[in-house]
mmCIF file as Biopython writes it, N, C-alpha, C and O atoms, coordinates in Angstrom:
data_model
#
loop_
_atom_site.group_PDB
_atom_site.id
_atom_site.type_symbol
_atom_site.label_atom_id
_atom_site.label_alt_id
_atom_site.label_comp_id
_atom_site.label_asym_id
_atom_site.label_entity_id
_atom_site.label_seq_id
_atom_site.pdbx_PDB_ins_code
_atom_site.Cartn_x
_atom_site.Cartn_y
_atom_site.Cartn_z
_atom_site.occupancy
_atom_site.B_iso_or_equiv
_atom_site.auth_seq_id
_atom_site.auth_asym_id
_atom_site.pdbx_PDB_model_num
ATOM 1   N N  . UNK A ? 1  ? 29.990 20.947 55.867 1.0 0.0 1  A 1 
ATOM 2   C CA . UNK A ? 1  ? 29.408 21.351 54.576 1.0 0.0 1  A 1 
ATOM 3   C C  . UNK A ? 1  ? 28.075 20.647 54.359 1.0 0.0 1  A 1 
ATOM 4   O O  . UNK A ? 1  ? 27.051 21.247 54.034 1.0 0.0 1  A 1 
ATOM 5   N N  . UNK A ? 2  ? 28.181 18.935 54.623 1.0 0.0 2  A 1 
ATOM 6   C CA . UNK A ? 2  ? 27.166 18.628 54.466 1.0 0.0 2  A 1 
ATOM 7   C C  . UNK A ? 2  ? 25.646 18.951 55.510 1.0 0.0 2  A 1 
ATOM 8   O O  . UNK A ? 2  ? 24.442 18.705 55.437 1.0 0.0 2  A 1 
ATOM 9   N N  . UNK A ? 3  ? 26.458 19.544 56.325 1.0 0.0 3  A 1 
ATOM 10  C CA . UNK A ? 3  ? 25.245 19.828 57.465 1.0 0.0 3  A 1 
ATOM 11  C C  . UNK A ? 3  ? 24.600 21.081 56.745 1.0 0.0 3  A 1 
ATOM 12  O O  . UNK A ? 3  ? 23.441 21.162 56.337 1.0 0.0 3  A 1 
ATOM 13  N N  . UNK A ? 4  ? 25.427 21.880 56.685 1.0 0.0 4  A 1 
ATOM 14  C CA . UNK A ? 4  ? 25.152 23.248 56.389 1.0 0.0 4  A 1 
ATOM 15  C C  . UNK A ? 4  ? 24.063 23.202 55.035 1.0 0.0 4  A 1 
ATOM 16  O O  . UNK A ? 4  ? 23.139 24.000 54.878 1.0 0.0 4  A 1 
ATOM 17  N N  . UNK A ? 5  ? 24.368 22.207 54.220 1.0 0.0 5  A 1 
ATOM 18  C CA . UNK A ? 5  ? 23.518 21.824 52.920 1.0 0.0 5  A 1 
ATOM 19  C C  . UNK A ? 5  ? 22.089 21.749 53.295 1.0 0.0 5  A 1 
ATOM 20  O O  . UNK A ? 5  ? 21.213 22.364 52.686 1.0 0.0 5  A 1 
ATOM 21  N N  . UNK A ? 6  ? 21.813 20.761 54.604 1.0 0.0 6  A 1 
ATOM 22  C CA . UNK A ? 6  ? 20.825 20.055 55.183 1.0 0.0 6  A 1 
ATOM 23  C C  . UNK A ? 6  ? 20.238 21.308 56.011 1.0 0.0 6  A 1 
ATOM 24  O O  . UNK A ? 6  ? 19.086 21.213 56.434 1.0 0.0 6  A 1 
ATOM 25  N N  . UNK A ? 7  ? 20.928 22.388 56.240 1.0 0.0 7  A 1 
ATOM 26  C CA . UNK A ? 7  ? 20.218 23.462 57.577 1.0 0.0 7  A 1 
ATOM 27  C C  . UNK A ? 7  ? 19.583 24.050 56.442 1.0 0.0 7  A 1 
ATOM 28  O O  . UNK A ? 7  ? 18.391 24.229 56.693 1.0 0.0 7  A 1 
ATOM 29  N N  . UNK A ? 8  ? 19.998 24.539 54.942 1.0 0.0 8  A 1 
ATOM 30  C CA . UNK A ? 8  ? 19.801 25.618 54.517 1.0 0.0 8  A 1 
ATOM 31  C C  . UNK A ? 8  ? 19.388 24.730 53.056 1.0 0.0 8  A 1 
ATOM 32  O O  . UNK A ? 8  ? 20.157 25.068 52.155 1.0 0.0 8  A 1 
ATOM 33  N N  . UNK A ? 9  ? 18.518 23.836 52.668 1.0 0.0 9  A 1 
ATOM 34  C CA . UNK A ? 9  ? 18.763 23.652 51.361 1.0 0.0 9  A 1 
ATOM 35  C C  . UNK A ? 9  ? 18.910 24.778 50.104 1.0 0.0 9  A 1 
ATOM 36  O O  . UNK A ? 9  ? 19.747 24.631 49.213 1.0 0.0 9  A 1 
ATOM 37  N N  . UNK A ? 10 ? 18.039 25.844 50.158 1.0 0.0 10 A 1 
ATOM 38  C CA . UNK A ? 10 ? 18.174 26.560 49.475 1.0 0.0 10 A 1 
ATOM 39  C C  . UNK A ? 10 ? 18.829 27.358 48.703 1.0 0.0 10 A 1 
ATOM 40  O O  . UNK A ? 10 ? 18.811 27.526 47.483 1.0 0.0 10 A 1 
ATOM 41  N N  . UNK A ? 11 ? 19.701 28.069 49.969 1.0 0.0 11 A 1 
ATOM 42  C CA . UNK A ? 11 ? 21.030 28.138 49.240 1.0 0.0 11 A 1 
ATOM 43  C C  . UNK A ? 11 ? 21.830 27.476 48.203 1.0 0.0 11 A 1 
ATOM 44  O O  . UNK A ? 11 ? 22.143 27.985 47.127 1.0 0.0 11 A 1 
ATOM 45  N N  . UNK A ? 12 ? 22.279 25.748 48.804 1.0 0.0 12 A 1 
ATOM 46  C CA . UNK A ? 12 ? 22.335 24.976 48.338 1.0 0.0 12 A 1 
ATOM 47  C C  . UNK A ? 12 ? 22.081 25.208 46.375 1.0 0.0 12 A 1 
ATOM 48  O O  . UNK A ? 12 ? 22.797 25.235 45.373 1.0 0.0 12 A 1 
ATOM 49  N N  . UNK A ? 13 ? 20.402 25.346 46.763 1.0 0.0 13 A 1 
ATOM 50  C CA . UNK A ? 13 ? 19.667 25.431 45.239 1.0 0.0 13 A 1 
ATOM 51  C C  . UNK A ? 13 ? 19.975 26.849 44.626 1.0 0.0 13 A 1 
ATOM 52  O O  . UNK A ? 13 ? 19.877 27.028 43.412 1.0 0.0 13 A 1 
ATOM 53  N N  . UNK A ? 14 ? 20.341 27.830 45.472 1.0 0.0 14 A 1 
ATOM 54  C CA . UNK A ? 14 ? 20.720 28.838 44.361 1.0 0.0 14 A 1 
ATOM 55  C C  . UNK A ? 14 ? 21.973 28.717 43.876 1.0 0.0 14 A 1 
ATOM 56  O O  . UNK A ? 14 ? 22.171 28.819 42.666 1.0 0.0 14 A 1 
ATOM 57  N N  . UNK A ? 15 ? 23.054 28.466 44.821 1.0 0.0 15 A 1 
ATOM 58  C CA . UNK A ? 15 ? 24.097 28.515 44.352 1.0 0.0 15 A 1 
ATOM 59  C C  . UNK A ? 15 ? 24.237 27.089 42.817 1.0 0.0 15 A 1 
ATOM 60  O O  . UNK A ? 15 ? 25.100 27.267 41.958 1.0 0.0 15 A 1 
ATOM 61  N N  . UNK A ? 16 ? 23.746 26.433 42.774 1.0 0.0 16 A 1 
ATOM 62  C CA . UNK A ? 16 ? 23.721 25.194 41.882 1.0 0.0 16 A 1 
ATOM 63  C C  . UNK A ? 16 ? 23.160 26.209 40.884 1.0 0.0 16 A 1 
ATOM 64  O O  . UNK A ? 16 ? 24.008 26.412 40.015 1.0 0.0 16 A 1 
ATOM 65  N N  . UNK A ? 17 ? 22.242 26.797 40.719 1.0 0.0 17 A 1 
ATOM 66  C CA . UNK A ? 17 ? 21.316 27.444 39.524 1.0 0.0 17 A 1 
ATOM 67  C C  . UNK A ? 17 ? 22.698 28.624 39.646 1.0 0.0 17 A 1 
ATOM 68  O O  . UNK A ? 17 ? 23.477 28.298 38.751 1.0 0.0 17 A 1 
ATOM 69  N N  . UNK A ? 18 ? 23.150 29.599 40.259 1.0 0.0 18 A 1 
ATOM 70  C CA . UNK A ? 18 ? 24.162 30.268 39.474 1.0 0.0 18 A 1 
ATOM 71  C C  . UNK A ? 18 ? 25.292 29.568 39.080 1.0 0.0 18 A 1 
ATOM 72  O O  . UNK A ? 18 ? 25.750 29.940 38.000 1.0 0.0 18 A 1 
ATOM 73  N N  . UNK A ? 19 ? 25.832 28.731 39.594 1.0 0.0 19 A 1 
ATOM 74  C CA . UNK A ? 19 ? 26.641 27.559 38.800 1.0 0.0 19 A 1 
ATOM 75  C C  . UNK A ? 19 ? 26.385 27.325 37.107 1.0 0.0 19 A 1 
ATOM 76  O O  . UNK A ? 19 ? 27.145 27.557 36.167 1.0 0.0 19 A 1 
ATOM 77  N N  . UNK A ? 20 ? 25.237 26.866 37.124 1.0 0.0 20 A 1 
ATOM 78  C CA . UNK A ? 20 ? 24.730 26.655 36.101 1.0 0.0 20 A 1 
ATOM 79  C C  . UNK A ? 20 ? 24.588 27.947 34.879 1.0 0.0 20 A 1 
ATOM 80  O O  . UNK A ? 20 ? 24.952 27.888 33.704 1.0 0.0 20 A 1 
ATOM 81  N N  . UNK A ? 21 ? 23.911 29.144 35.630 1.0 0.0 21 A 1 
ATOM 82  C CA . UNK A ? 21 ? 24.271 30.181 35.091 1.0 0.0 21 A 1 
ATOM 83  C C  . UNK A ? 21 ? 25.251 30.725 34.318 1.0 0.0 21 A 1 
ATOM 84  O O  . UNK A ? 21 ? 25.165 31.353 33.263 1.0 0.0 21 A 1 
ATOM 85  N N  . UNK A ? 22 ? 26.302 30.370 35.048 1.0 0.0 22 A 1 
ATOM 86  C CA . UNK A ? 22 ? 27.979 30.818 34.842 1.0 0.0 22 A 1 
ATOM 87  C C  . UNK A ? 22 ? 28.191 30.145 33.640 1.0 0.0 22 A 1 
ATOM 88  O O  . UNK A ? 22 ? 28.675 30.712 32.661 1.0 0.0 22 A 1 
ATOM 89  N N  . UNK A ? 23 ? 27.729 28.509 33.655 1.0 0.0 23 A 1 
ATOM 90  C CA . UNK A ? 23 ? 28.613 27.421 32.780 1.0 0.0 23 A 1 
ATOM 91  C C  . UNK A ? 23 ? 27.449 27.765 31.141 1.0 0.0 23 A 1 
ATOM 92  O O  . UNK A ? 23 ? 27.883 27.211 30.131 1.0 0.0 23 A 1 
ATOM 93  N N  . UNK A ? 24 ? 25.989 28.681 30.930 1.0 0.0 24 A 1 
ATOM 94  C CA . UNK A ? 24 ? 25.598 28.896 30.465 1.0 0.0 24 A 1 
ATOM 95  C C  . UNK A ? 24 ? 26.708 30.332 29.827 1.0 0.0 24 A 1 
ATOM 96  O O  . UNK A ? 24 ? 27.416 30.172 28.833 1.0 0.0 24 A 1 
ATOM 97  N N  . UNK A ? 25 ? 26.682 31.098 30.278 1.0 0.0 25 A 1 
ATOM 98  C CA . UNK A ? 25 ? 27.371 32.329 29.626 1.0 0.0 25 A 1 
ATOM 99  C C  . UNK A ? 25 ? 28.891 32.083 29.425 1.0 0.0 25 A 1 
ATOM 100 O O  . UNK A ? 25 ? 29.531 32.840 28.695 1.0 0.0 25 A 1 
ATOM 101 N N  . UNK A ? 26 ? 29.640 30.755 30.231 1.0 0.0 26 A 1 
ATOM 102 C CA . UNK A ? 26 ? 30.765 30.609 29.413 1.0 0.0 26 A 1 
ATOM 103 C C  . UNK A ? 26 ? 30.929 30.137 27.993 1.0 0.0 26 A 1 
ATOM 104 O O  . UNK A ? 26 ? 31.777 30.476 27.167 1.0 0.0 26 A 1 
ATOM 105 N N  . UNK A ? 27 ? 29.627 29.017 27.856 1.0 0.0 27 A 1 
ATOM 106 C CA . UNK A ? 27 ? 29.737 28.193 26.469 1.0 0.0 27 A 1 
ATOM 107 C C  . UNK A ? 27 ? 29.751 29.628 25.785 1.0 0.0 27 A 1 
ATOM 108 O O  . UNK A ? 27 ? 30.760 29.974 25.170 1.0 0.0 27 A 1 
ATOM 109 N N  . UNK A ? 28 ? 28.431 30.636 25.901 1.0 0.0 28 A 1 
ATOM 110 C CA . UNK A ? 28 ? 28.148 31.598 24.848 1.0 0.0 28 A 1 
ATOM 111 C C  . UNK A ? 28 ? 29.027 32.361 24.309 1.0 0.0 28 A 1 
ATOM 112 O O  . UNK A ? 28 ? 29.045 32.844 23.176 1.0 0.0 28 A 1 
ATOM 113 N N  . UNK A ? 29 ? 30.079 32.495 25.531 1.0 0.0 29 A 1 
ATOM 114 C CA . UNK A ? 29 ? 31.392 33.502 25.323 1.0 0.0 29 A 1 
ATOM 115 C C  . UNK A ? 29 ? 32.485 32.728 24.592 1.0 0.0 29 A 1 
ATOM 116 O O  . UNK A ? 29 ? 33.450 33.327 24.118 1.0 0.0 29 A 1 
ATOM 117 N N  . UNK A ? 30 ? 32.347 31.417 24.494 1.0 0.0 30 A 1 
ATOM 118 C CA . UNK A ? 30 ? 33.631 30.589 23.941 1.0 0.0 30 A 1 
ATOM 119 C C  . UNK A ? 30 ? 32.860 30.160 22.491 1.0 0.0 30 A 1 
ATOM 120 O O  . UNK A ? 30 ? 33.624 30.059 21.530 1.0 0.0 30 A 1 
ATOM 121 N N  . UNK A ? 31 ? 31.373 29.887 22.228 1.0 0.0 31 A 1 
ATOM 122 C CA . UNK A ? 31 ? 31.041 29.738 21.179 1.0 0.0 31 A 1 
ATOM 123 C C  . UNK A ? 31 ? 31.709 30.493 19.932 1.0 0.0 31 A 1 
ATOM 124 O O  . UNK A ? 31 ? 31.296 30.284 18.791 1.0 0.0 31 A 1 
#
């Protein structure tokens, strides 16, 4: 995993920003 982090950071960085995404439209939906 950690290699794969290091071959590809990017991914890495999208998947973190849709992470983030997700935990954005859950607050909105539970607000």
């Amino acid at each position: 995993s950690a290699v794969r982090q290091r071959r590809n950071p990017k991914e890495s960085a999208d998947l973190t920003s849709i992470q983030e995404l997700l935990s954005d439209v859950d607050s909105n939906t539970h607000a």
